[in-house]
Backbone as a printed PyTorch tensor [residue, N CA C, xyz], in Angstrom:
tensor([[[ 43.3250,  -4.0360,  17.2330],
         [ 42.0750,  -3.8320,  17.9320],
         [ 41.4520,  -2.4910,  17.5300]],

        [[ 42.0120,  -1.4240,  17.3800],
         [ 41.6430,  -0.1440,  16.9510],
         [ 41.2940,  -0.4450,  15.6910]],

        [[ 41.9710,  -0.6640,  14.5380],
         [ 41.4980,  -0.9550,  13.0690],
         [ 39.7560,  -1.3430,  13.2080]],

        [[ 39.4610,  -2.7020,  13.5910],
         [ 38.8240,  -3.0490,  13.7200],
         [ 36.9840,  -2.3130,  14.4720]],

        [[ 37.8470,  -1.7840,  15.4830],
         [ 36.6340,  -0.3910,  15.9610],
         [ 36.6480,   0.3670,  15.2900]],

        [[ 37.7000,   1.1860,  14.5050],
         [ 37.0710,   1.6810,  13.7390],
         [ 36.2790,   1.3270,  12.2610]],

        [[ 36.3830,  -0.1420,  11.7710],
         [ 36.3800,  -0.5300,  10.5160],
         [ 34.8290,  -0.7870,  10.5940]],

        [[ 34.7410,  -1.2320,  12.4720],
         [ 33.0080,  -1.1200,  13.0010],
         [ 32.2350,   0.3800,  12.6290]],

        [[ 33.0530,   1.5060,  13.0080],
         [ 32.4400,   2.4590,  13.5600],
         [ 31.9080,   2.8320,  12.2670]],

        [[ 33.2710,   2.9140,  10.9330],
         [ 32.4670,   3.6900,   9.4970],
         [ 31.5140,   2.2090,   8.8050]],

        [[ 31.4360,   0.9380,   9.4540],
         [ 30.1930,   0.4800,   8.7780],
         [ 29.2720,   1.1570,   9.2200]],

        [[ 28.7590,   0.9400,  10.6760],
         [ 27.5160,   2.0240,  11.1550],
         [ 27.4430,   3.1480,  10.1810]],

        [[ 28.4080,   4.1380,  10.4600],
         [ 28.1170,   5.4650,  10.0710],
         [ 27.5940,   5.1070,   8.1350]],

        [[ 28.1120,   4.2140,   7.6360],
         [ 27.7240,   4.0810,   6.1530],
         [ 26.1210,   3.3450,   6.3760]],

        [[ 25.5220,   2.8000,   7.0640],
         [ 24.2800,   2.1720,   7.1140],
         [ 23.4460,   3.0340,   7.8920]],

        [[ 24.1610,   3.5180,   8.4910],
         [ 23.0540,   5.2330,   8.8990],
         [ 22.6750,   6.0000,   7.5870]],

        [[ 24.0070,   6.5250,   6.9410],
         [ 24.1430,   7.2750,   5.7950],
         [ 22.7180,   6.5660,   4.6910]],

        [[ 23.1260,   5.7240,   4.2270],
         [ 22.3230,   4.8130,   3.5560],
         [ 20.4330,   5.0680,   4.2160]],

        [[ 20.3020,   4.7200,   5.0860],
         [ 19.4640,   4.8350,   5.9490],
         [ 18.2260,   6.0140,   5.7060]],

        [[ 19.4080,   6.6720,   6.2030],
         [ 18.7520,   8.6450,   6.4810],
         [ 18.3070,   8.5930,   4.8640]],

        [[ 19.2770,   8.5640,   3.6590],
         [ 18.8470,   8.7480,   2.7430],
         [ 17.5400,   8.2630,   2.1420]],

        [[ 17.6570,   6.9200,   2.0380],
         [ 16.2370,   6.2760,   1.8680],
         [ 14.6230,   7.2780,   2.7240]],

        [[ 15.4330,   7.0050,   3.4530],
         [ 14.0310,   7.6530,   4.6530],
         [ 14.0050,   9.2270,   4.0880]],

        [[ 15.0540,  10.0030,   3.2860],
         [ 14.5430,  11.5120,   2.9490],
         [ 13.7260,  11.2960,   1.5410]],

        [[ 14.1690,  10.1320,   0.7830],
         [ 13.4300,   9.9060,  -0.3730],
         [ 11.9480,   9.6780,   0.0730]],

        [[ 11.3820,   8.9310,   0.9860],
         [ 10.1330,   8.5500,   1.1560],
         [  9.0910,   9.9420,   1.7410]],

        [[  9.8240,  11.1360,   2.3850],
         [  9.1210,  11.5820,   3.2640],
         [  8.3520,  12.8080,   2.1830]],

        [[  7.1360,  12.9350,   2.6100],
         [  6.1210,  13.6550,   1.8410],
         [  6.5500,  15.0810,   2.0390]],

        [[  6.5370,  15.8520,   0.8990],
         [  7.1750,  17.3430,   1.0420],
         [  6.1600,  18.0770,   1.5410]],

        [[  5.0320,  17.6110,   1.7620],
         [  4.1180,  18.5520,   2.3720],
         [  2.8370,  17.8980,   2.1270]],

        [[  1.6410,  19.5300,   2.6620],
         [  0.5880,  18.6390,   2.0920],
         [ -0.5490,  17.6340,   2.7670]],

        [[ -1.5960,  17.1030,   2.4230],
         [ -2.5290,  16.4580,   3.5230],
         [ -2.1180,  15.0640,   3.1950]],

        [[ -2.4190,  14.3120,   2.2450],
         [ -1.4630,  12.9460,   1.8310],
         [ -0.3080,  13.0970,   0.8480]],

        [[  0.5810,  11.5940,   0.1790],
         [  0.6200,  11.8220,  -0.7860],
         [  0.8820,   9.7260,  -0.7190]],

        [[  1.2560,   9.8430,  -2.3710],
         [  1.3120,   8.1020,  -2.1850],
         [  2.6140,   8.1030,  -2.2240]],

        [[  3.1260,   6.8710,  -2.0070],
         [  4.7150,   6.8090,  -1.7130],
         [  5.2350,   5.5620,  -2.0540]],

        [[  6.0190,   5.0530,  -3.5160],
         [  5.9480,   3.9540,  -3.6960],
         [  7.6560,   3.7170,  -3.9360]],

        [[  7.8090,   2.4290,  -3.3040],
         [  9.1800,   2.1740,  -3.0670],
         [  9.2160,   1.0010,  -3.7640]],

        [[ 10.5400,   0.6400,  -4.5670],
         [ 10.9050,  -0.1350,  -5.6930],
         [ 10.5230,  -1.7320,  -4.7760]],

        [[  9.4890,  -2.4130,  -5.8090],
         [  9.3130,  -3.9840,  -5.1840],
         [  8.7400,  -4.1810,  -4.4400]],

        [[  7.8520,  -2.6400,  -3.7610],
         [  6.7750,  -2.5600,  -2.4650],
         [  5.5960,  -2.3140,  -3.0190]],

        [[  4.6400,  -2.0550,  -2.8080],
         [  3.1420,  -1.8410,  -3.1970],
         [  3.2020,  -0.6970,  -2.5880]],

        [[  2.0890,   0.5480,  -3.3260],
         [  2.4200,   1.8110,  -2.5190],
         [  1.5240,   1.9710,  -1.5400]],

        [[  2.1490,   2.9730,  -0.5000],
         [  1.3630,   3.4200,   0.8700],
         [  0.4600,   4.1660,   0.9210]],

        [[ -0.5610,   4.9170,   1.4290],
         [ -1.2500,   6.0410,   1.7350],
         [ -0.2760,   6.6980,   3.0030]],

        [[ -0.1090,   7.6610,   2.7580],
         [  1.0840,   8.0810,   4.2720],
         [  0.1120,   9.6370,   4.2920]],

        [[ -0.3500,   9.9940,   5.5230],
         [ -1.1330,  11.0500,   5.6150],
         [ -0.4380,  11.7900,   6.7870]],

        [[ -0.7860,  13.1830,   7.0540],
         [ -0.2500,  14.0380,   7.7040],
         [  0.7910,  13.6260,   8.6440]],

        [[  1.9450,  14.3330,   9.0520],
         [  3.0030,  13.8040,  10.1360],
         [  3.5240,  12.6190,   9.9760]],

        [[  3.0330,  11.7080,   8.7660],
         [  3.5880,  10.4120,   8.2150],
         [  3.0280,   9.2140,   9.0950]],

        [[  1.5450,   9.7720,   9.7330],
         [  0.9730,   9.1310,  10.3910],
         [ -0.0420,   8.0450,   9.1750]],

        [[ -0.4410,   6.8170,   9.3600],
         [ -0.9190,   6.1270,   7.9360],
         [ -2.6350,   6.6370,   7.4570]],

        [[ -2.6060,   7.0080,   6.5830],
         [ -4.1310,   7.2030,   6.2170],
         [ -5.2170,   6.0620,   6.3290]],

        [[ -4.9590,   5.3230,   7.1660],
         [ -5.7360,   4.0700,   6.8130],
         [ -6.3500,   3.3660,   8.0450]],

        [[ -7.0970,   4.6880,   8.3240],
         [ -7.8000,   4.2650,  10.4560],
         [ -8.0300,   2.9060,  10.4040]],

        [[ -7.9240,   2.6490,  11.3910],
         [ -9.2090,   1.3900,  11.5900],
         [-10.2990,   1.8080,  11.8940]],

        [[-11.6320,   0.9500,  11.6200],
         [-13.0860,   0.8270,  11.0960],
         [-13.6760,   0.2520,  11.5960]],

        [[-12.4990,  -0.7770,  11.7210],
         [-13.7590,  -2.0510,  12.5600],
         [-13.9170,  -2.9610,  11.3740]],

        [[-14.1160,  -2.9890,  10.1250],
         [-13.9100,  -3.1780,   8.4560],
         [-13.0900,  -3.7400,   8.1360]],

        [[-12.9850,  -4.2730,   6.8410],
         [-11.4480,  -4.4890,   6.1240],
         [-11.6680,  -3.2440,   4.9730]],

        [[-10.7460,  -2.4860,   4.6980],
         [-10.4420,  -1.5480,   3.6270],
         [ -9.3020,  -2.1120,   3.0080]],

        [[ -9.1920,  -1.8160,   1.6490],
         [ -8.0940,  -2.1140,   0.7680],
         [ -6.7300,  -1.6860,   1.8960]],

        [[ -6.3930,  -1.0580,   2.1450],
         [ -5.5180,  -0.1100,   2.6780],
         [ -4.6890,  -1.1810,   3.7780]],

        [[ -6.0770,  -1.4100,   4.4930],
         [ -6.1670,  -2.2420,   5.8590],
         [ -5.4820,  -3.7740,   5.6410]],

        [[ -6.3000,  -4.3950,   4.3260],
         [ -6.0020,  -5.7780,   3.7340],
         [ -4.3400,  -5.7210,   3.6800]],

        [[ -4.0030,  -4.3670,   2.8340],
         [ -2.5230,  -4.7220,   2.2250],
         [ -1.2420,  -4.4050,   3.2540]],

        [[ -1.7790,  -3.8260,   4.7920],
         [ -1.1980,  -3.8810,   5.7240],
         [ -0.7850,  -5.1090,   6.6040]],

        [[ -2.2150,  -5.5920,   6.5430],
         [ -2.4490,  -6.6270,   7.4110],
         [ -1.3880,  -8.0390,   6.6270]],

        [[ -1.3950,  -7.7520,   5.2100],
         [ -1.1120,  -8.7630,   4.5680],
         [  0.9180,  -8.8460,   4.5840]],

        [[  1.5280,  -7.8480,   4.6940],
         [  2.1770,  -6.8280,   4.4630],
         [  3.3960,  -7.4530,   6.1670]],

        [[  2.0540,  -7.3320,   7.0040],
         [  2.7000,  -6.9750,   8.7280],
         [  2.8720,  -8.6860,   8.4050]],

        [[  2.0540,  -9.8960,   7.9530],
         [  2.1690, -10.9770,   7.9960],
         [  3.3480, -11.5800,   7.1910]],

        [[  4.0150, -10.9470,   6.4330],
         [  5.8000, -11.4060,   6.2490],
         [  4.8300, -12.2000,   4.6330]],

        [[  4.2400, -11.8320,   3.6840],
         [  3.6760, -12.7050,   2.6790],
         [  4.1420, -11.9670,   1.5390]],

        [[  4.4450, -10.7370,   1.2000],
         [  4.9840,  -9.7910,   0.4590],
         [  4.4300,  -9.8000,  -0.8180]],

        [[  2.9160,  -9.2500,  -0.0550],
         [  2.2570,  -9.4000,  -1.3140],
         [  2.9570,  -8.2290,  -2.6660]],

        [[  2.8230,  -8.8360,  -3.7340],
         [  2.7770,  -7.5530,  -5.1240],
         [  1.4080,  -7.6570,  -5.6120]],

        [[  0.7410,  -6.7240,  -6.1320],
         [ -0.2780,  -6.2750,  -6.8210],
         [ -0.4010,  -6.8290,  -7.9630]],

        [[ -1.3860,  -8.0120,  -8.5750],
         [ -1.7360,  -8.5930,  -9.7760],
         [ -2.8370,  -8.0140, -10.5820]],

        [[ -2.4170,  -8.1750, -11.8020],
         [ -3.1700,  -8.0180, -12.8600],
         [ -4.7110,  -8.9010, -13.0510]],

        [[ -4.1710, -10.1230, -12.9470],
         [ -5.3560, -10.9240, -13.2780],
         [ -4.9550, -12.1030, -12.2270]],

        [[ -5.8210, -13.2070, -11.8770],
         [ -5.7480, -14.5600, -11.5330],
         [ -6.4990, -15.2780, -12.0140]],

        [[ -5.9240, -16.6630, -12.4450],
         [ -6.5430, -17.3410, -13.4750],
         [ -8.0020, -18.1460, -12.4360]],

        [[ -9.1140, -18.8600, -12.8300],
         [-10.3890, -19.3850, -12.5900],
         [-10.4410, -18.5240, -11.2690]],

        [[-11.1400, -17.1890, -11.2540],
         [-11.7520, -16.5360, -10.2890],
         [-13.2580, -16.9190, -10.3470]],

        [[-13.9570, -17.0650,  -9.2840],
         [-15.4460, -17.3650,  -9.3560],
         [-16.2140, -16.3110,  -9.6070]],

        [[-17.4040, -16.5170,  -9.9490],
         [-18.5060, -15.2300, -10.0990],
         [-19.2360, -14.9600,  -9.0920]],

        [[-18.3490, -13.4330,  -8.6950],
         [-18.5990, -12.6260,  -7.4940],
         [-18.6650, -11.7580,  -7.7020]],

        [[-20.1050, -10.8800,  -7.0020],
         [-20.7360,  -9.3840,  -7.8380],
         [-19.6800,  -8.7610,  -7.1220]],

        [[-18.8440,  -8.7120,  -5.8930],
         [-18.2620,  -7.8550,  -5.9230],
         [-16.1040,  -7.6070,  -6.5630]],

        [[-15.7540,  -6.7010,  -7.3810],
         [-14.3620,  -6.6920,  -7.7480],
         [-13.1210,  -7.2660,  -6.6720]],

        [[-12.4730,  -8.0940,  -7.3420],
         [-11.4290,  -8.5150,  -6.3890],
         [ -9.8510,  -7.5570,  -6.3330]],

        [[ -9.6710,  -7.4250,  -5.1440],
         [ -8.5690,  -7.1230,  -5.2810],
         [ -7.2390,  -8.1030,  -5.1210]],

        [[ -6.4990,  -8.2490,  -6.0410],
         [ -6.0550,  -9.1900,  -6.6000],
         [ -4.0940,  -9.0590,  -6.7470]],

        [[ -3.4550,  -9.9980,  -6.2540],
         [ -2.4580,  -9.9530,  -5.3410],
         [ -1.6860, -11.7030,  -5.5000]],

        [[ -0.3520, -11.5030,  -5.7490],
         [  0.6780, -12.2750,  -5.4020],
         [  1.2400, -12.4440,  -4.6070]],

        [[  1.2170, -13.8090,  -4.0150],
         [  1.9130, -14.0230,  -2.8190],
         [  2.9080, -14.7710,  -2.5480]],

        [[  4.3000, -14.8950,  -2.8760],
         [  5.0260, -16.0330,  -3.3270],
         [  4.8370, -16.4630,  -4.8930]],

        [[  4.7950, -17.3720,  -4.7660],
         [  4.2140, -18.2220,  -6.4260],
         [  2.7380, -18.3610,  -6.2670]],

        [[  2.0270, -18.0420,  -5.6270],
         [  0.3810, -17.7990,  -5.2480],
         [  0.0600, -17.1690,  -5.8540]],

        [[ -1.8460, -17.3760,  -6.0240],
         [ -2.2200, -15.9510,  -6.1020],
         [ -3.1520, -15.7630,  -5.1640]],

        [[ -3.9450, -14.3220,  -5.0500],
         [ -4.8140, -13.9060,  -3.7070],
         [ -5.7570, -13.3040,  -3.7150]],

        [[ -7.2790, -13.6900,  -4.2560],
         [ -8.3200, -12.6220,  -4.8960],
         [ -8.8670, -12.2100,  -3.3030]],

        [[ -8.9480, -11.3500,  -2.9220],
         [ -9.5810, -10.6040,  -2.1300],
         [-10.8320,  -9.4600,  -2.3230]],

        [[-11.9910, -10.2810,  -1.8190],
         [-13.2560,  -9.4810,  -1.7180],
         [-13.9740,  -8.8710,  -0.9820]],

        [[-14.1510,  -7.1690,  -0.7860],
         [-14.1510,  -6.5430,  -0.1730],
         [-15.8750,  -6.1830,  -0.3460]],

        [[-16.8100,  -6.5220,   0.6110],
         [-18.4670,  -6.3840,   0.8360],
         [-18.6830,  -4.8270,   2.1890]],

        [[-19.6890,  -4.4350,   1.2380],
         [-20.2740,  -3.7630,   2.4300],
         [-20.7030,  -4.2280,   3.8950]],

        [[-20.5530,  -5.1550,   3.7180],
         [-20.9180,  -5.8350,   5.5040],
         [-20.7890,  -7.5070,   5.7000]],

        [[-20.9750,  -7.9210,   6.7580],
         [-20.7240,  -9.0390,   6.6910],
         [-21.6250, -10.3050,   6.0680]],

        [[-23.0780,  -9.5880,   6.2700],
         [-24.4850, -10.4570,   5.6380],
         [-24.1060, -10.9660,   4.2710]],

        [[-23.5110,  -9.4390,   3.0790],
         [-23.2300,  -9.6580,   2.0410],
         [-22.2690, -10.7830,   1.5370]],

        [[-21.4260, -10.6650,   2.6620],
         [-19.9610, -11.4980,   2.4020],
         [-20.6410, -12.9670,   2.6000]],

        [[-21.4410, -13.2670,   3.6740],
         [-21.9370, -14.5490,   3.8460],
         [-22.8710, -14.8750,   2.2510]],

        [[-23.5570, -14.4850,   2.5050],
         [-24.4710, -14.9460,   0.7460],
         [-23.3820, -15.0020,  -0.5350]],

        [[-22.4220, -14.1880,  -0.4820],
         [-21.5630, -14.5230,  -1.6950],
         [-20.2100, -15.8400,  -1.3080]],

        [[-20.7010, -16.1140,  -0.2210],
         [-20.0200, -16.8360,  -0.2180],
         [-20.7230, -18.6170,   0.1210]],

        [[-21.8570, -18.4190,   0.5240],
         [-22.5160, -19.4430,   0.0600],
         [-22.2260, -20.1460,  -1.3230]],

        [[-22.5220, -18.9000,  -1.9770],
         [-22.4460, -19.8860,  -3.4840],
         [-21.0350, -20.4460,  -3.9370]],

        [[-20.0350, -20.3550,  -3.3330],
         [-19.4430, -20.6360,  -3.6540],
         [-19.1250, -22.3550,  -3.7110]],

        [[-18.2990, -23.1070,  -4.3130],
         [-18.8880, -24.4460,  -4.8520],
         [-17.8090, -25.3140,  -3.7930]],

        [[-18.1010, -26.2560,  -3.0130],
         [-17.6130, -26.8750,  -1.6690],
         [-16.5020, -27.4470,  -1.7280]],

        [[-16.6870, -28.2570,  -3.0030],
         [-15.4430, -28.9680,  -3.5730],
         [-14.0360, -28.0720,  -3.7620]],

        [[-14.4580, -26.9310,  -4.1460],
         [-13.6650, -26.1910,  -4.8430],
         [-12.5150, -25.4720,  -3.9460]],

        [[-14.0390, -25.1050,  -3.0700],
         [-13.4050, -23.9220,  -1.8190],
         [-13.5560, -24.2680,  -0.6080]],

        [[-12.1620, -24.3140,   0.2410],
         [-12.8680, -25.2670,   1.2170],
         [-11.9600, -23.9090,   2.7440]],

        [[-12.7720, -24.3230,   3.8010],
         [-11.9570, -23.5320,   4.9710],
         [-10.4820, -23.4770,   5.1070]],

        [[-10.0900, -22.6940,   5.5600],
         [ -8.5050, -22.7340,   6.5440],
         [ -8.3700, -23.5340,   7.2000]],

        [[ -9.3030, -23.7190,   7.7220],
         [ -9.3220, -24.9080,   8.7020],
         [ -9.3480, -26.6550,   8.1680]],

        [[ -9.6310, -26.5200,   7.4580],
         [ -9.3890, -27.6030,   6.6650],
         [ -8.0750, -28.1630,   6.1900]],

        [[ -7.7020, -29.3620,   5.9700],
         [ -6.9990, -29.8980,   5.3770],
         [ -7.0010, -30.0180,   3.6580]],

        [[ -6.3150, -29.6500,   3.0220],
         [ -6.0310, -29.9210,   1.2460],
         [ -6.3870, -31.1580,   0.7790]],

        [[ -6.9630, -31.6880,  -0.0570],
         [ -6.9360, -32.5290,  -0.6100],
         [ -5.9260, -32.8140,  -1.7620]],

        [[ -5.8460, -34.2970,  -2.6130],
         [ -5.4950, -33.9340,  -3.6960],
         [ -5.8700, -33.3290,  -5.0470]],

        [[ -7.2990, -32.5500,  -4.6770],
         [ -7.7240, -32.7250,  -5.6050],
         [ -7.1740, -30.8520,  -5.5650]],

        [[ -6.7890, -30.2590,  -4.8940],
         [ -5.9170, -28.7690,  -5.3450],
         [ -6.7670, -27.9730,  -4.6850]],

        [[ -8.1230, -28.0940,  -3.6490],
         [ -8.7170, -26.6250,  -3.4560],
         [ -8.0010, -25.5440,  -3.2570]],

        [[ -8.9600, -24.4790,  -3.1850],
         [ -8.4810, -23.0640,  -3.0200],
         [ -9.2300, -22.7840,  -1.4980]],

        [[ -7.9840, -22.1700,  -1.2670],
         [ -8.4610, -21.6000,   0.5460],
         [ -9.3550, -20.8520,   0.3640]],

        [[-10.7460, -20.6450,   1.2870],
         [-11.4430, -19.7820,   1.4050],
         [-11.5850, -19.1450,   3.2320]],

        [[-11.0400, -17.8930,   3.0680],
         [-10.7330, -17.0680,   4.5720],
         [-12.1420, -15.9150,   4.3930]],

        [[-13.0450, -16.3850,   5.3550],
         [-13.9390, -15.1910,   5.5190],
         [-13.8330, -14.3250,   7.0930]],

        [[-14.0710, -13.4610,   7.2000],
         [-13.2760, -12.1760,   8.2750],
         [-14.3320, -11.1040,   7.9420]],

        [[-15.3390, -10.7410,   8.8650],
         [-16.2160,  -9.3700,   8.8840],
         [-16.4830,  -9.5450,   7.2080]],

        [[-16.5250,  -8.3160,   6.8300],
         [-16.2830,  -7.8650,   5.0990],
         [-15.7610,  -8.6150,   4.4350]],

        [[-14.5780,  -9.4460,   4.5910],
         [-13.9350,  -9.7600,   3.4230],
         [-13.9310, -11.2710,   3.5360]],

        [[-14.1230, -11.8200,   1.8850],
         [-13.8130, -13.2070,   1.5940],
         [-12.7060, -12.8820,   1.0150]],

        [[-11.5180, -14.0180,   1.3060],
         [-10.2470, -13.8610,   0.6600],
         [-10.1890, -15.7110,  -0.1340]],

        [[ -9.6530, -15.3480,  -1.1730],
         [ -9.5040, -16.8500,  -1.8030],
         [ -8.1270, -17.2570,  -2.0810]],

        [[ -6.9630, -18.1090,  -0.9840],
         [ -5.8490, -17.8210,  -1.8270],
         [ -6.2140, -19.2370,  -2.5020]],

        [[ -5.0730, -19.4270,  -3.7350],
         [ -4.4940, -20.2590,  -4.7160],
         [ -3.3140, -20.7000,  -4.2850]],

        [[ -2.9760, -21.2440,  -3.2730],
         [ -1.9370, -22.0950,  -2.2700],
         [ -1.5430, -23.7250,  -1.9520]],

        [[ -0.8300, -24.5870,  -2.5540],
         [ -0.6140, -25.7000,  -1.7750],
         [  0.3240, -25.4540,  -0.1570]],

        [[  0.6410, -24.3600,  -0.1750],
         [  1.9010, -24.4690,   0.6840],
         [  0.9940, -24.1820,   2.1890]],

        [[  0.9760, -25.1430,   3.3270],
         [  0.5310, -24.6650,   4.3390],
         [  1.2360, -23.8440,   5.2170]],

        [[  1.8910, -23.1350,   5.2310],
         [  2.6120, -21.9870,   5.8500],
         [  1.9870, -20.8870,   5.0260]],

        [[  1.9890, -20.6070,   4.1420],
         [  1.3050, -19.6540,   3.6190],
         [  0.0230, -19.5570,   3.2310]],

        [[ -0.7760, -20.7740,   4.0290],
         [ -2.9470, -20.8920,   3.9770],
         [ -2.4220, -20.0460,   5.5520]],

        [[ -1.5440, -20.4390,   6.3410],
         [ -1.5140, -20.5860,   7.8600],
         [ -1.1980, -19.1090,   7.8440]],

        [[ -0.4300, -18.3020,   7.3650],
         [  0.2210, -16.9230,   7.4140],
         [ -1.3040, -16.2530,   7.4340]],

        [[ -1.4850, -16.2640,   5.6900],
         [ -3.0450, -16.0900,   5.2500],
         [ -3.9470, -15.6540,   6.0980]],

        [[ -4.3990, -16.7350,   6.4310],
         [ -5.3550, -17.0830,   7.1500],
         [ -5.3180, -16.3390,   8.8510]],

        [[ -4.4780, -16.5160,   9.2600],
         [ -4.6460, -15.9680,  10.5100],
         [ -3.9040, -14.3490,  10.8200]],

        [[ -3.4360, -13.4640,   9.4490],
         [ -3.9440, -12.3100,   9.1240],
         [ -5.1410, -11.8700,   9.0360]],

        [[ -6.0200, -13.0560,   8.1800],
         [ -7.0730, -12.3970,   8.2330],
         [ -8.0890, -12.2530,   9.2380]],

        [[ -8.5610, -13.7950,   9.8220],
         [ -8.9840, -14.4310,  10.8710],
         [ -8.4940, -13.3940,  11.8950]],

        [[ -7.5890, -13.0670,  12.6900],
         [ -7.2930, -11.7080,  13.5490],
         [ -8.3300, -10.6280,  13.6990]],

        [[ -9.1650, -10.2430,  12.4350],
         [-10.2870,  -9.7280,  12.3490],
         [ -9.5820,  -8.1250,  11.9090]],

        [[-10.7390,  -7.7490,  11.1140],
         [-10.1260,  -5.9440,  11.0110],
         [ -9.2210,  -5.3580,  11.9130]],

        [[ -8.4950,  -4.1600,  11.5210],
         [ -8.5940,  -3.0370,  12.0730],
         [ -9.2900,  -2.4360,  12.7610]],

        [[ -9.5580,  -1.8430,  14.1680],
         [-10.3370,  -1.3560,  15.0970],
         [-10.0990,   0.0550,  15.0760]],

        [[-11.0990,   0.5170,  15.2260],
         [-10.8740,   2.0300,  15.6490],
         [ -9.9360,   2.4570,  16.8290]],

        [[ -9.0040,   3.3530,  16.8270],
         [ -8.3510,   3.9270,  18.4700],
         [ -9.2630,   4.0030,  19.1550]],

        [[ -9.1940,   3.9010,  20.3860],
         [ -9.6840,   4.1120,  21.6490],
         [ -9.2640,   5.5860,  22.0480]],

        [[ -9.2760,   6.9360,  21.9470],
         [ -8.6070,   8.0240,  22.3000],
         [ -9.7880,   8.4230,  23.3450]]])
């Protein structure tokens, strides 16, 4: 019985050990920000006291998206390219999600986001709310600012998606 409490006690103390360490690697040596990127994670903005640089707005901000996306268990990584993106004046930020991919478009307001997303072609792009066809659409999630387009058959991950985004921005504190 003793073996055993103790064989408990130095796992703890080794997954503390482990622990503390990780957490001294991440912490900013000083300074007003810095970025902080951990192997297989996308990096953070971590700002003063290790409090996050990334208020809420009321908006979607890049920052905000890859939190929101992040808190939703989808683990996004950061892509290079995604193949048939539509023509949209504004840059996507562009993201793997599983075997997915995830163009995310970030508008000055919501008017903008509606007109660019008009054009987009019906067949092609169809709601969250919608059911898939066979013919393969691509999810289209609009939220304040942002149109998000994933490249998904899997409905657990339109459903994850989607009601990250749908949740609506980041809000400002109330202080």
């Amino acid at each position: 019985m003793r073996s055993l409490a103790q064989a408990a006690r130095t796992l703890e103390l080794c997954a503390a050990a482990a622990l503390a360490g990780a957490c001294a690697r991440e912490r900013a040596p000083g300074g007003d920000t810095m970025l902080v990127a951990t192997a297989a994670r996308s990096p953070v903005v971590i700002g003063v006291g290790g409090k996050p640089a990334c208020p809420g707005t009321g908006h979607w901000t890049d920052c905000a998206v890859l939190k929101r996306l992040e808190a939703a268990g989808v683990a996004p990584q950061v892509a290079s390219e995604l193949p048939d993106l539509p023509e949209i004046a504004a840059k996507p930020l562009l993201f793997k999600v599983g075997r997915s991919g995830l163009a995310v478009y970030l508008f000055a307001d919501s008017t903008s986001r509606a007109r660019a997303a008009r054009g987009l072609d019906t067949l092609h792009y169809v709601s969250a709310a919608k059911e898939l066809t066979m013919r393969g659409e691509t999810t289209a999630i609009q939220s304040d600012n942002l149109l998000a387009l994933l490249y998904s058959r899997s409905e657990q991950q339109r459903e994850r998606v989607s009601d990250a985004f749908l949740a609506g921005p980041p809000q400002p504190d109330q202080h």
